[in-house]
C-alpha positions in Angstrom: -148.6 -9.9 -135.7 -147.6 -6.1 -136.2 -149.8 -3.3 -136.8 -147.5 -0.4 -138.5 -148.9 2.9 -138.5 -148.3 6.6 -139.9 -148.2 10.0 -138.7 -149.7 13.1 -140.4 -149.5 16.4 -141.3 -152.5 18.5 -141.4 -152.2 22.0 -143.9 -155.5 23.0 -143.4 -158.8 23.2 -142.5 -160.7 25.1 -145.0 -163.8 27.0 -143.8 -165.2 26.9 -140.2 -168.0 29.4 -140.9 -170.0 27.1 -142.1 -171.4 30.0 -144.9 -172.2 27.6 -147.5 -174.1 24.7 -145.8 -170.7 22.6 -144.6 -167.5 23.2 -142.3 -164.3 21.8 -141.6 -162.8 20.4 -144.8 -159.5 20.5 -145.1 -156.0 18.7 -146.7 -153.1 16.6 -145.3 -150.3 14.2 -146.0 -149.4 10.6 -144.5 -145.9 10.4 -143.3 -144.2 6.9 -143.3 -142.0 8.2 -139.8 -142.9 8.8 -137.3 -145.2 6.3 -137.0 -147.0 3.9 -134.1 -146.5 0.1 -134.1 -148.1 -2.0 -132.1 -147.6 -5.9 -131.8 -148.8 -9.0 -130.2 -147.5 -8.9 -126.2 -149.0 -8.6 -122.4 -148.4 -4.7 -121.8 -152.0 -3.3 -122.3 -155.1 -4.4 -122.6 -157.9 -2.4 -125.5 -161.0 -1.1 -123.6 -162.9 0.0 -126.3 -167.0 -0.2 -126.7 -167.7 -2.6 -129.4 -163.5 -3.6 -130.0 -162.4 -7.0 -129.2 -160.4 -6.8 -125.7 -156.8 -8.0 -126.6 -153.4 -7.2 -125.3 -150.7 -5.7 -126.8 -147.4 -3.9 -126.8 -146.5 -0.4 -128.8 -142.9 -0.6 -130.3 -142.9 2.5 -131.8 -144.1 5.7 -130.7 -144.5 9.5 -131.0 -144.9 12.5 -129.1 -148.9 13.7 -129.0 -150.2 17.2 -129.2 -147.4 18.5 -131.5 -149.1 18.5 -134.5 -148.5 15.4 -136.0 -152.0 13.8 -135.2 -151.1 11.1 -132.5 -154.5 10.6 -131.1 -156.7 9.9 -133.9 -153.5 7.3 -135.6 -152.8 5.7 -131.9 -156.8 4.9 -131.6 -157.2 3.9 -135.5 -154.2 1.4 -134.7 -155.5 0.0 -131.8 -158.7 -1.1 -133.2 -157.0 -1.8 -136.6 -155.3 -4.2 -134.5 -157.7 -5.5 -132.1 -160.5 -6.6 -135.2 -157.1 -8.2 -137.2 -156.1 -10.4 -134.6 -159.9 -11.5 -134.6 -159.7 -11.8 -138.3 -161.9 -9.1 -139.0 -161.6 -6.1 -141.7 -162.7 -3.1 -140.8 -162.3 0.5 -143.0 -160.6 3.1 -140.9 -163.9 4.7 -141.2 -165.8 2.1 -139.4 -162.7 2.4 -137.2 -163.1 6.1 -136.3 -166.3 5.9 -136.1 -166.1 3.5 -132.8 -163.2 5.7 -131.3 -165.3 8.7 -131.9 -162.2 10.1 -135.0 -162.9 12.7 -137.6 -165.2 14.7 -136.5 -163.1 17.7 -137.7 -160.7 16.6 -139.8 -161.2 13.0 -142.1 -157.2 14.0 -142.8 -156.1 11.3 -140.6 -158.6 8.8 -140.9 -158.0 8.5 -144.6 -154.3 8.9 -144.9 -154.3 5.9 -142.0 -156.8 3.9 -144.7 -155.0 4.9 -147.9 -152.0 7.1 -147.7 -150.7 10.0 -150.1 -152.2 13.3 -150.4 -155.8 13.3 -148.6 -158.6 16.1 -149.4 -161.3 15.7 -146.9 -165.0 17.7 -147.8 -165.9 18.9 -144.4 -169.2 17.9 -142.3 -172.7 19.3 -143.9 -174.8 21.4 -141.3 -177.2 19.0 -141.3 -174.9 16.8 -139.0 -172.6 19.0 -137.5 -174.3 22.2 -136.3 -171.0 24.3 -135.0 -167.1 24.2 -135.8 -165.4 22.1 -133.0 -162.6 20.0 -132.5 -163.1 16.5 -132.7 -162.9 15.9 -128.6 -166.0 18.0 -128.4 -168.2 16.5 -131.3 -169.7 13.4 -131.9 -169.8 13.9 -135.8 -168.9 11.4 -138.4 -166.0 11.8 -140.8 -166.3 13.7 -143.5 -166.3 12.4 -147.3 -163.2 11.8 -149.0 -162.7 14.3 -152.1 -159.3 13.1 -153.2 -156.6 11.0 -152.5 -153.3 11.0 -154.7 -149.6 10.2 -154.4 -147.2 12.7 -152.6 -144.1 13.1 -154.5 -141.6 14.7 -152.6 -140.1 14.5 -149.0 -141.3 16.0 -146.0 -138.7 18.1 -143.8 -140.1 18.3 -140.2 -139.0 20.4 -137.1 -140.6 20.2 -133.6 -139.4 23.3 -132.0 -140.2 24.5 -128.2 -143.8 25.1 -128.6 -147.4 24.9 -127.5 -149.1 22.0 -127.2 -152.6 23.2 -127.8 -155.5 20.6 -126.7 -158.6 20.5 -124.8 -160.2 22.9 -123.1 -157.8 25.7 -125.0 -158.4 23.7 -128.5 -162.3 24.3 -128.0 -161.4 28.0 -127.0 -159.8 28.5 -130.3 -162.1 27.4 -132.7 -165.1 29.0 -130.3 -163.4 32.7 -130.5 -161.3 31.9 -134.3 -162.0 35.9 -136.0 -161.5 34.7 -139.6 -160.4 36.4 -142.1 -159.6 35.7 -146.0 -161.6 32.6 -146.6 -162.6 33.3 -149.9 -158.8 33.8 -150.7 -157.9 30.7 -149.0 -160.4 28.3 -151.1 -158.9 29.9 -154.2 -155.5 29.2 -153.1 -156.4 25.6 -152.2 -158.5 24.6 -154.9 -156.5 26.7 -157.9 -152.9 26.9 -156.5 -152.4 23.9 -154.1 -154.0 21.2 -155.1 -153.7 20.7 -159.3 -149.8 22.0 -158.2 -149.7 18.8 -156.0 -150.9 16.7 -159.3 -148.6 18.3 -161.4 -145.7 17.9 -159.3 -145.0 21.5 -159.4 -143.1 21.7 -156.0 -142.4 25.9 -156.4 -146.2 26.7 -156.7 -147.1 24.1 -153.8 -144.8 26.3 -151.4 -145.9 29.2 -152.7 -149.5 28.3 -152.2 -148.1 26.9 -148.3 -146.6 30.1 -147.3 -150.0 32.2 -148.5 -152.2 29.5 -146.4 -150.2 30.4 -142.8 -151.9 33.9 -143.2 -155.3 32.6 -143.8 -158.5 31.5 -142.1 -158.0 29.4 -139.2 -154.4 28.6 -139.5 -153.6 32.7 -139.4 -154.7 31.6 -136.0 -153.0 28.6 -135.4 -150.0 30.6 -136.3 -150.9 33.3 -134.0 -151.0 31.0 -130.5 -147.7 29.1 -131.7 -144.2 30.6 -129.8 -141.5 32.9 -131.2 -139.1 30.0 -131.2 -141.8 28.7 -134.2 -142.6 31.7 -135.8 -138.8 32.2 -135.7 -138.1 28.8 -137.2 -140.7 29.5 -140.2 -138.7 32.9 -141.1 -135.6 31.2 -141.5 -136.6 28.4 -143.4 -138.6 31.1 -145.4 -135.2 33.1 -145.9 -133.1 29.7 -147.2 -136.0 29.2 -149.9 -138.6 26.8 -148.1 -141.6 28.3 -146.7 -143.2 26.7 -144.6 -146.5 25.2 -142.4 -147.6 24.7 -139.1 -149.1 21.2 -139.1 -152.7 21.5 -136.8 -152.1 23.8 -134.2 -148.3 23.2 -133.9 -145.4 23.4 -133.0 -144.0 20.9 -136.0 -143.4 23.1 -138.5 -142.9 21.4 -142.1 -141.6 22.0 -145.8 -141.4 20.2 -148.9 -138.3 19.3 -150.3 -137.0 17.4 -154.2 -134.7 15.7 -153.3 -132.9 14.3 -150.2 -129.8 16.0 -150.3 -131.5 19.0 -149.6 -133.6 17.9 -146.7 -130.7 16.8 -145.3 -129.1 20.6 -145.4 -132.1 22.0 -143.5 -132.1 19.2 -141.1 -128.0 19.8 -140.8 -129.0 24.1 -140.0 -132.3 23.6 -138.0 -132.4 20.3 -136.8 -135.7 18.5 -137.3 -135.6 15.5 -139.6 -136.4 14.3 -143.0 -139.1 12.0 -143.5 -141.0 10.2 -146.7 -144.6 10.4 -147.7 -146.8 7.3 -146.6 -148.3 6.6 -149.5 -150.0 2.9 -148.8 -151.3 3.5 -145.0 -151.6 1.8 -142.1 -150.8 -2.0 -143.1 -151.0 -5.6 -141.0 -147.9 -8.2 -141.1 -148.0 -11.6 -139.7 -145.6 -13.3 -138.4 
C-alpha cells in the first residue's frame, strides 16, 4: 500500500485583525510535485494519540519550512495512512484534527482532501480568540468556502532564504503592523478569485503581484532575503509576477502553457510543476 501525497502553495491569509468577528482565512493551491509518499515497510513507527501504531517507510520527500506546507501534508499522510491500512476512512478534517492541523490555515487540509483551488473562511472569535500560527493554537479548521480546478501550471523557485518557524513564526503574527486589508479583500474576492473561475490567467497575476504588498504577506515579504525579493523583480521584469508561498522562500508564478515554464525554469532555475487537482489518494498493491 502507498499513500501519495501533495504539496501546497499558500497566497494568502486574508485578515488577522479579527475586525469583523473571524481571522485567518485565506487561499491556496495543491501541487501534484513535490509531494510525500509513504508506503508499507519497517523504518518508522506512527506515535500518534488516537492513530493506529503502524510502520512505515517515506519514498518521497520534501524540504520543510520553505513554504510549501510540509508539516501539516507529512502529518495528514501519516494518519491517512495509518487508519487505511486499518481499513478505516477518515476526512482530512478528522485527520487534522488529531495532529492538531489548520488552526490557521484549512489551505492544506483541504487541498490534501480534495485538490484544486482551495478558499478556506478563517476561524470565528468565538473559537479562536487571537491570530496565531497553527503550532501555538489548538483551533479547528476553518470551513471550506470553495474548492475548484486550477488550470494552469505552477512555476516554483526555492531561492537562499529564511526558513521562518517557531518561536520567530509566533513573533510575526504577534507584532504583524497591517496595512491595506480592506484593499486586499477587494482584490481577493473581486480580482482573484472569479479570475481563477474564468481562467483569466493576466488578471490572476495581476491580482498576485497587488497581494505581496498587502496585509500580512507585505510582511512575509518583508522578513524574506534579497536573493528572494531579487528573484520576484526579475520574474516581474520577464512578465510573471509573482508570490511568496507562507512565509517563504519558494517564490511561485502561473504560467499557460509548459513551454513557457520551461524558459523561466531554464533563466532562474526552480521547476515546473502541475496543479493537484484530486488530493491525497491510497493505492494498493
Amino acid at each position: 500500500m502507498k499513500l501519495i501525497g501533495i504539496s501546497r502553495i499558500h497566497i494568502t491569509l486574508f485578515d488577522l485583525e479579527g475586525k469583523y468577528g473571524r481571522l485567518d482565512g485565506g487561499m491556496g493551491v495543491a501541487l501534484k510535485y513535490p509531494r510525500i509518499v509513504i508506503k508499507t515497510g519497517e523504518c518508522e513507527e506512527i506515535n500518534i494519540d488516537g492513530v493506529p501504531k503502524e510502520k512505515f517507510c517515506i519514498e518521497e520527500d520534501y524540504p520543510a519550512h520553505v513554504g510549501l506546507g510540509h508539516t501539516t501534508q507529512y502529518l495528514l499522510s501519516i494518519t491517512k495512512y495509518a487508519f487505511e491500512k486499518n481499513f478505516q476512512r477518515k476526512t482530512s478534517v478528522e485527520l487534522a484534527k488529531l495532529v492538531k492541523r489548520g488552526s490557521t490555515s484549512g489551505i492544506g487540509v483541504y487541498a490534501f482532501e480534495y485538490g484544486g483551488f482551495i478558499v478556506d473562511g478563517g476561524h470565528s472569535l468565538k473559537v479562536k480568540k487571537e491570530a496565531l500560527p497553527s503550532d501555538f493554537s489548538t483551533a479547528p479548521p476553518p470551513p471550506l468556502l470553495l474548492r475548484v480546478d486550477f488550470p494552469w501550471y505552477i512555476y516554483v523557485n526555492i531561492p537562499e532564504g529564511r526558513r521562518i518557524f517557531g518561536k520567530e513564526e509566533l513573533a510575526a503574527f504577534k507584532n504583524a503592523k497591517l496595512e491595506g486589508l480592506d484593499t486586499l479583500a477587494r482584490v481577493v474576492l473581486m480580482e482573484f478569485i472569479p479570475s481563477v473561475i474564468e481562467k483569466d490567467l493576466e488578471n490572476v497575476l495581476d491580482a498576485l503581484d497587488r497581494i505581496q504588498n498587502l496585509g500580512f504577506k507585505k510582511i512575509e515579504v518583508s522578513l524574506q532575503t534579497d536573493k528572494v525579493r531579487e528573484l520576484m523583480k526579475k520574474l516581474k521584469s520577464k512578465g510573471f509576477p509573482s508570490g511568496i508561498s507562507s512565509f517563504g522562500p519558494a517564490v511561485y508564478t502561473f504560467v499557460n502553457s509548459r513551454r513557457e515554464g520551461e524558459e523561466l525554469v531554464s533563466t532562474f532555475g526552480g521547476f515546473l510543476t502541475e496543479p493537484n487537482n484530486k488530493g491525497a489518494k491510497v493505492v494498493w498493491n
